[in-house]
C-alpha positions in Angstrom: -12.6 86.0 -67.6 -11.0 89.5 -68.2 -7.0 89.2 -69.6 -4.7 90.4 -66.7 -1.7 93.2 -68.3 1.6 91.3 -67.5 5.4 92.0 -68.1 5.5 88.4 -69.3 5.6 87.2 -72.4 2.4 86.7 -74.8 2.3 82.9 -76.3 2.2 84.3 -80.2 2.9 81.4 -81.9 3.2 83.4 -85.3 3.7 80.3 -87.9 2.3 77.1 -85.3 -0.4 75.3 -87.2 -1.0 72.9 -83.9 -3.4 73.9 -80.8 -3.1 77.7 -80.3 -2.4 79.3 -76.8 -3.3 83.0 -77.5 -4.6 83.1 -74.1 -1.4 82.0 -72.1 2.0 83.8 -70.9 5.3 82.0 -71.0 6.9 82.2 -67.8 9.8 80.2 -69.6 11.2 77.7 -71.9 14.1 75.7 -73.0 14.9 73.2 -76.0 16.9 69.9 -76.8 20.4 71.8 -77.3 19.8 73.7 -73.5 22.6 73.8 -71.5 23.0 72.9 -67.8 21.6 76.3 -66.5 18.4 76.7 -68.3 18.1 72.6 -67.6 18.3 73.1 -64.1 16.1 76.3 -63.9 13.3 74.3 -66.1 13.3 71.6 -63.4 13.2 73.9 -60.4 11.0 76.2 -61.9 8.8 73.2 -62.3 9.4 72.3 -58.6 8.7 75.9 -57.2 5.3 76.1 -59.4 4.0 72.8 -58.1 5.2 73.7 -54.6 3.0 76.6 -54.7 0.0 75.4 -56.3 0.2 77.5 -58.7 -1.8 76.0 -62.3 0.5 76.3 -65.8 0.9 74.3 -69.0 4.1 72.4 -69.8 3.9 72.5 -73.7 5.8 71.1 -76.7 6.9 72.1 -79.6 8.5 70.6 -82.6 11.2 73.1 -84.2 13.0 72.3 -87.3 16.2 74.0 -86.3 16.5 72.2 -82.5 14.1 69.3 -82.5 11.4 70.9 -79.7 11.1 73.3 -77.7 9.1 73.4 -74.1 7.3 76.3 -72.3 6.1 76.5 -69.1 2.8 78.9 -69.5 0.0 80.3 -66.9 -3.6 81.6 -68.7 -3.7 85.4 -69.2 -6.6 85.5 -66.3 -5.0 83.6 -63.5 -3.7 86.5 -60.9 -1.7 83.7 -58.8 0.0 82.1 -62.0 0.9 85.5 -63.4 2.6 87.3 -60.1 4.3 84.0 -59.5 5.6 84.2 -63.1 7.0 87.8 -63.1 8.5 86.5 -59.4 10.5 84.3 -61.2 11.7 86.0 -64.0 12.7 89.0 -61.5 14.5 86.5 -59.8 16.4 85.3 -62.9 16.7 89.0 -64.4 19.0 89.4 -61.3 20.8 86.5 -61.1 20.7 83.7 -63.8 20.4 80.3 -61.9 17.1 80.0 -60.1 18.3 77.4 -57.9 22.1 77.1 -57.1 21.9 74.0 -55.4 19.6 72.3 -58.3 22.4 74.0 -60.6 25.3 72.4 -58.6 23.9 69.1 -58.4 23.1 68.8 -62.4 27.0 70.0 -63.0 28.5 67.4 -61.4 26.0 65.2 -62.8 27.3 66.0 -66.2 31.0 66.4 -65.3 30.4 62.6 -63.7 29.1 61.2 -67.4 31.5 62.9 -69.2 34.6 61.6 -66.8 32.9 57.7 -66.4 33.2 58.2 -70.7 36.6 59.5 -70.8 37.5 56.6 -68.5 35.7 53.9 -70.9 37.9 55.5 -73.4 41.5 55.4 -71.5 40.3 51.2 -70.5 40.1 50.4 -74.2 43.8 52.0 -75.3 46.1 49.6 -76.1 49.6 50.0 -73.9 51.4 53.0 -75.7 48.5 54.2 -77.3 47.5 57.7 -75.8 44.5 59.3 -75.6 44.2 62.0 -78.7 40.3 62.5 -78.2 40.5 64.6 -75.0 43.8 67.2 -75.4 45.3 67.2 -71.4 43.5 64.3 -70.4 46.1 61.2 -69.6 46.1 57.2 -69.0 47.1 58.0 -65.2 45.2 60.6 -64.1 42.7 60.1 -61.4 39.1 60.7 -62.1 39.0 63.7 -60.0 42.2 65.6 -61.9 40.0 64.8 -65.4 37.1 66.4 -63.7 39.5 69.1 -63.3 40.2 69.0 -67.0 37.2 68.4 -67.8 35.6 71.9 -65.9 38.6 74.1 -67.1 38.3 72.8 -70.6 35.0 74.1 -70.7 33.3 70.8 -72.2 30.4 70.8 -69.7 28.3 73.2 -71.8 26.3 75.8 -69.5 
């Protein structure tokens, strides 16, 4: 099949030694140390692909600076793969979360683990003993007030 000129992304892979994909675009990617929005945008991109049909290859890499890194990637002659591709990055090119609600769900998913922790933490004090570990955060506080702190504090990475 004839290669198909897209604004997407050639797969280089300058200094890989493993299977090569010469012949593929990367439509996106992410790695361990992602944050929440390219986490959620990898999963609904994954969703909005499959939900169209449309074929790709979910590859990984191992990086020595952040552990591995996954692409999403359609072959250079699929028509379908590549239009849906440069949909998507259009789509993100505007506005960075490709699915609010996927984006919003994931948050509080986070901000939950982080509180249920910060709660462990605040049952094993002993009486007196406050809570140095997390700054505003106090023994009464309700779990919605440390969510609070939690989202203004910024420790929900992003």
């Amino acid at each position: 099949m004839t290669r198909i000129e897209s604004t997407l992304a050639n797969w280089t892979g300058r200094e890989y030694i493993g299977k090569r994909w010469d012949d593929y675009y990367i439509i996106y990617t992410h790695h361990r140390d992602s944050g929440i929005v390219d986490e959620s945008n990898w999963r609904s991109i994954i969703k909005h692909l499959d939900g169209k049909n449309i074929k790709y290859e979910n590859v990984r890499f191992s990086h020595w600076c952040v552990g591995w890194i996954e692409e999403l990637l359609v072959k250079d002659d699929d028509a379908d793969a590549i239009e849906a591709g440069e949909d998507i990055q259009k789509q993100l090119a505007k506005y960075p979360i490709f699915n609010e609600d996927d984006y919003s769900e994931l948050e509080s998913e986070e901000v939950n683990k982080l509180v249920e922790r910060i709660r462990d933490e605040i049952n094993d004090l002993d009486d007196g003993e406050e809570l140095s570990t997390w700054g505003r955060v106090k023994r009464n506080m309700s779990d919605c007030e440390i969510a609070d702190v939690v989202r203004d504090e910024g420790w929900v990475e992003t």
